[in-house]
DRENMI-86430 format. One record per residue (C-alpha): residue number from 1; x, y, z. Coordinates in nm, 4 decimals, decimal comma, padded with zeros to 6 digits, always signed. Each point is the difference from the previous one (the first is absolute). Layout:
<rs>
<i:NUM px:X py:Y pz:Z>;
...
</rs>
This chain:
<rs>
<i:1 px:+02,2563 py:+01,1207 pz:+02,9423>;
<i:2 px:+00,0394 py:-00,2758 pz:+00,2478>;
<i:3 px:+00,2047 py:-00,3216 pz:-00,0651>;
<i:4 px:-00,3364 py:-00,2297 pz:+00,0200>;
<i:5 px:-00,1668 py:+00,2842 pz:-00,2690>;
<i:6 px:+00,3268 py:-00,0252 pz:-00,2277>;
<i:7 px:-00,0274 py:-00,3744 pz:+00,0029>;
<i:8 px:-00,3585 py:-00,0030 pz:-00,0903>;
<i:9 px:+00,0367 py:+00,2586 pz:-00,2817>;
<i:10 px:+00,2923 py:-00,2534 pz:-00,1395>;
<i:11 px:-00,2489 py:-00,3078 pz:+00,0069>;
<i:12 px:-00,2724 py:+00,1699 pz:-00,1502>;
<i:13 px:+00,2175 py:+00,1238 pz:-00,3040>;
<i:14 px:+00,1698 py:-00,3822 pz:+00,0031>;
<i:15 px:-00,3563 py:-00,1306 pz:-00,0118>;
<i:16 px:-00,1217 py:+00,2412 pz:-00,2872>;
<i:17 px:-00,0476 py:-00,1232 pz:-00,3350>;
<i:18 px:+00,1047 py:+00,2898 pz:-00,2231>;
<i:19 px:-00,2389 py:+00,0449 pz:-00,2885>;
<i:20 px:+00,2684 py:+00,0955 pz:-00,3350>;
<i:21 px:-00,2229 py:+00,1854 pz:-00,1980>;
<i:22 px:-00,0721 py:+00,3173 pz:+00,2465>;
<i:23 px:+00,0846 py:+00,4124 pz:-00,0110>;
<i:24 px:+00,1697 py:+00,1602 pz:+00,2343>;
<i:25 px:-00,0707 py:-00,3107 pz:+00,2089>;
<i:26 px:-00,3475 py:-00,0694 pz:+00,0143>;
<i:27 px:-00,1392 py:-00,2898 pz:-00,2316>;
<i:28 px:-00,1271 py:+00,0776 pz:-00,3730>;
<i:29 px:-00,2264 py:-00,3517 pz:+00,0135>;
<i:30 px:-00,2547 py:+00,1472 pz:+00,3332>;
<i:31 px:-00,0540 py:+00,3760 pz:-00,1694>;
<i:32 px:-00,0669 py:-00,1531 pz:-00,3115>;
<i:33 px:-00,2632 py:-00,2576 pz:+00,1379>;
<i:34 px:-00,2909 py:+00,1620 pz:+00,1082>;
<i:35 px:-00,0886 py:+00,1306 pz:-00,3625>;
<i:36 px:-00,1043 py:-00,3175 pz:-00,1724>;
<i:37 px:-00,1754 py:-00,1047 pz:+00,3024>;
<i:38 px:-00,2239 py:+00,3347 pz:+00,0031>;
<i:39 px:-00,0549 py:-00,0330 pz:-00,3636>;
<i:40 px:-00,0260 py:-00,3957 pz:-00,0501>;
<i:41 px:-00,3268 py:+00,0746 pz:+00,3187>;
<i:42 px:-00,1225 py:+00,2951 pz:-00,2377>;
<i:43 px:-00,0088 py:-00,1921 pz:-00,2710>;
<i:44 px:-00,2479 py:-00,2724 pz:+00,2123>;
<i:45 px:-00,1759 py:+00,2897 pz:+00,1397>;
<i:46 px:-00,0749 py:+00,1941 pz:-00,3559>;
<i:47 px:-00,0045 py:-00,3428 pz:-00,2045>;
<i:48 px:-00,3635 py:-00,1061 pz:+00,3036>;
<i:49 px:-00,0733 py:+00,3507 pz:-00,0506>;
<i:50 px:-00,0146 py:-00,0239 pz:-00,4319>;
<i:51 px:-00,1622 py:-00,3936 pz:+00,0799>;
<i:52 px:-00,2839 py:+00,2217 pz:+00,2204>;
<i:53 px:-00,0565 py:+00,3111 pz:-00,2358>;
<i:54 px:+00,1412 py:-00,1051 pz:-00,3590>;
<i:55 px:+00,1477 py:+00,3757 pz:-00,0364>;
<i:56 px:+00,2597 py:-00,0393 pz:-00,2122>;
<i:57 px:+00,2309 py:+00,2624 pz:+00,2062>;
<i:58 px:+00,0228 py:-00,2722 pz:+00,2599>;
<i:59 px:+00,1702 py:-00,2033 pz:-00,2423>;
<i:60 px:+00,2461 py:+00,2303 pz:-00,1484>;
<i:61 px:+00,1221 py:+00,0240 pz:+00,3626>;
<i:62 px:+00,0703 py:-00,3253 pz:+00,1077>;
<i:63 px:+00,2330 py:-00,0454 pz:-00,3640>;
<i:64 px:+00,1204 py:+00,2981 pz:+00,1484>;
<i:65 px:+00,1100 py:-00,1267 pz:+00,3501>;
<i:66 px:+00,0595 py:-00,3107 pz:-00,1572>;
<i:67 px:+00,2643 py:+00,1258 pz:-00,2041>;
<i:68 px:+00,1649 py:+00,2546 pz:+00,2462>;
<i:69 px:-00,0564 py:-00,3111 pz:+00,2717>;
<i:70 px:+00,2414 py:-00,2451 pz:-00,2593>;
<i:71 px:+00,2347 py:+00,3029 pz:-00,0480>;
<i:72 px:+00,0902 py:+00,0971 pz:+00,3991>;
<i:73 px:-00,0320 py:-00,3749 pz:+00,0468>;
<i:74 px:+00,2719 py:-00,0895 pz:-00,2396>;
<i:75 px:+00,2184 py:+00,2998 pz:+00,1683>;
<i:76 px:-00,0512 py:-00,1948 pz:+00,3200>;
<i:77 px:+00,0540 py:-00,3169 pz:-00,1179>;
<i:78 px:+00,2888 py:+00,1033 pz:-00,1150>;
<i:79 px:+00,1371 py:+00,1436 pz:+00,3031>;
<i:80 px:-00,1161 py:-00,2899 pz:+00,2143>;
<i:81 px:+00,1992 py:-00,2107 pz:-00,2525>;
<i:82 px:+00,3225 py:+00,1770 pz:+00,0826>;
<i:83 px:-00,0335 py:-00,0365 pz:+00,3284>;
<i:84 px:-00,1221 py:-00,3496 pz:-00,0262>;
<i:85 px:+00,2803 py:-00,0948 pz:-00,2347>;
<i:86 px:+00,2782 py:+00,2530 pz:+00,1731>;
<i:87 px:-00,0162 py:-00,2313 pz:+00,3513>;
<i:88 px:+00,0139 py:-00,3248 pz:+00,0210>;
<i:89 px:-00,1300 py:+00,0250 pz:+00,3387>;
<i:90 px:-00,3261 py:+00,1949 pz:-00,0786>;
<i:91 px:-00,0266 py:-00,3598 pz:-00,2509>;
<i:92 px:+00,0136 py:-00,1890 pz:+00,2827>;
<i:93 px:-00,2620 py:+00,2064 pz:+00,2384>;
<i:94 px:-00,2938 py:-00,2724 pz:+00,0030>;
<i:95 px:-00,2780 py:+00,2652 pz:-00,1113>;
<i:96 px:+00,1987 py:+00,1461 pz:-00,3242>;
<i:97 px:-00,0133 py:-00,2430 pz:-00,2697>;
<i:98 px:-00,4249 py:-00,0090 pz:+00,0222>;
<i:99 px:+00,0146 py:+00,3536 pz:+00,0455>;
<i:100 px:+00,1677 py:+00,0432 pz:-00,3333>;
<i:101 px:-00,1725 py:-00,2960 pz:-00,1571>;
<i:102 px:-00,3677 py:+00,1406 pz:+00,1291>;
<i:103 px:+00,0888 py:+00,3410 pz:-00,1104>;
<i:104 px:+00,1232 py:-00,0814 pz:-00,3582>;
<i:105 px:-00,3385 py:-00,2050 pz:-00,0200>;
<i:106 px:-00,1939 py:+00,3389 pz:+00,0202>;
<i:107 px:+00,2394 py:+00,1343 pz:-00,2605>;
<i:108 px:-00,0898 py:-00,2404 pz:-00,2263>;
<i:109 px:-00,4219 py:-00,0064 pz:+00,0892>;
<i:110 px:+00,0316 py:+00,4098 pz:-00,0263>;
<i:111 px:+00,1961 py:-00,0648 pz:-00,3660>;
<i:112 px:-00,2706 py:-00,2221 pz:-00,0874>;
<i:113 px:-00,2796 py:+00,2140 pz:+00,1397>;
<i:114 px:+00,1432 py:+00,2512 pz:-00,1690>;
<i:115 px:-00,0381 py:-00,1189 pz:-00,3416>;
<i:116 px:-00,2967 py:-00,1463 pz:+00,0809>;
<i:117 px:-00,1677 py:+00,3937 pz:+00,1039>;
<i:118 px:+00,1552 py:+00,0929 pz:-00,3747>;
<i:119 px:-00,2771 py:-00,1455 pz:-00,1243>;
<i:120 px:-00,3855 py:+00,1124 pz:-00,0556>;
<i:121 px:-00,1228 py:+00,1536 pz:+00,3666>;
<i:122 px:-00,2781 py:-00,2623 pz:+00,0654>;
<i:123 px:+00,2584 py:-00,3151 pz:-00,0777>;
<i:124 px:+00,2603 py:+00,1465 pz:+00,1130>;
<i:125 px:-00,1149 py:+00,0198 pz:+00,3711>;
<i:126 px:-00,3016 py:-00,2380 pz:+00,0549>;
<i:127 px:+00,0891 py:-00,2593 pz:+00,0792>;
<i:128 px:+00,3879 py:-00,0839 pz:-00,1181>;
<i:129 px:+00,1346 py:+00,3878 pz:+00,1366>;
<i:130 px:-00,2108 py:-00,0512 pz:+00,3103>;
<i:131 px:+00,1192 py:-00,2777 pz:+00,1198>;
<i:132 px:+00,3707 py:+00,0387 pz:-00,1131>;
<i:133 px:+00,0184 py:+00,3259 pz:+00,1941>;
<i:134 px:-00,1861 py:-00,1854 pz:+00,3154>;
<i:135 px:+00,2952 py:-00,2939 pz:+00,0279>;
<i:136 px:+00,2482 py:+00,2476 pz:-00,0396>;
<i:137 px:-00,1114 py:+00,2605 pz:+00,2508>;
<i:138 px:-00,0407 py:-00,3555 pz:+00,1850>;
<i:139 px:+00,3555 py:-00,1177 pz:-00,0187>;
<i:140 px:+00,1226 py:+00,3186 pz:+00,1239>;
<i:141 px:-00,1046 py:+00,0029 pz:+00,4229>;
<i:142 px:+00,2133 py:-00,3585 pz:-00,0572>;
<i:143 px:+00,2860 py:+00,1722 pz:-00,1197>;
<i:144 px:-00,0360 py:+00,3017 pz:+00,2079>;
<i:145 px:+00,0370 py:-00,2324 pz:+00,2942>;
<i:146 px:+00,2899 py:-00,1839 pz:-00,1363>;
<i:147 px:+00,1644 py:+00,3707 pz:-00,0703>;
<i:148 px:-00,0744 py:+00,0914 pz:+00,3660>;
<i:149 px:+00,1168 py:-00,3069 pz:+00,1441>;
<i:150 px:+00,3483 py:+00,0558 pz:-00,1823>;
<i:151 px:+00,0559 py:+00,3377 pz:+00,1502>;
<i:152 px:-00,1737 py:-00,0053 pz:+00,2964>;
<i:153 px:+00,0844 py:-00,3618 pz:+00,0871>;
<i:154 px:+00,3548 py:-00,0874 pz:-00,1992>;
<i:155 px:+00,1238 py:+00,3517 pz:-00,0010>;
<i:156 px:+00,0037 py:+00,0720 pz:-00,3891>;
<i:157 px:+00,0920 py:+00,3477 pz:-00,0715>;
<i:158 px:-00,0211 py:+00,1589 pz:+00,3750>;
<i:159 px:+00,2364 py:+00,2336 pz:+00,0654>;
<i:160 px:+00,2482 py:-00,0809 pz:+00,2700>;
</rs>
């Protein structure tokens, strides 16, 4: 390894923001966040698809994704939390407090969607379940970005 490659490897690693919740080095918060996201869409997708055909099965799944949606999410939350709390320079990255902010916001719609799909089918997805699911499968592209822009942009969680 050259001198100029050695100094560049250094800078990267200086200019890394370690995430603190990870195994064996790579980040608990990214592997955890694609399974609300697939199941809060699902949830849109089979809650239009119930609104279309009133079969009841449609539903049953979207409390279903709803529910394993608000469990995974919690798991990430809760890693993105220690890393968000375990640095105070991932705090002060521009993008990560409305990352966290937007993301706990589509906690909280799911939680409420969630009790609201408890109910009877019909009421529980037209119109309240409907258009709970559509805001928060709306919020998250907004806090996708944000996420991207903290790794890809600040550095958050790439490995040196």
């Amino acid at each position: 390894m050259s001198t100029a490659e050695a100094l560049s490897t250094a800078e990267a690693k200086r200019d890394t923001l370690e995430p603190t919740a990870r195994v064996a080095r790579h980040p608990i918060h990214p592997m955890l966040v694609p399974f609300p996201i697939v199941c809060f869409i699902g949830a849109l997708i089979t809650d239009i698809t119930y609104w279309r055909t009133a079969e009841i099965m449609w539903a049953d799944m979207s409390a279903w994704l709803l529910m394993v949606g608000l469990i995974m999410g919690v798991l990430a939350g809760i890693a993105g939390l220690i890393d968000f709390l375990g640095d105070r320079l991932i705090r002060a990255q521009t993008p990560a407090w409305p990352h966290m902010i937007g993301n706990l916001l589509a906690l909280v719609l799911a939680f409420f969607n969630n009790l609201v799909h408890t109910r009877d089918a019909w009421t529980s997805v037209v119109p309240t379940g409907l258009i709970l699911s559509l805001v928060t499968v709306l919020i998250l592209p907004i806090t996708g970005w944000l996420g991207w822009s903290l790794v890809y942009r600040h550095r958050v969680g790439v490995a040196g």
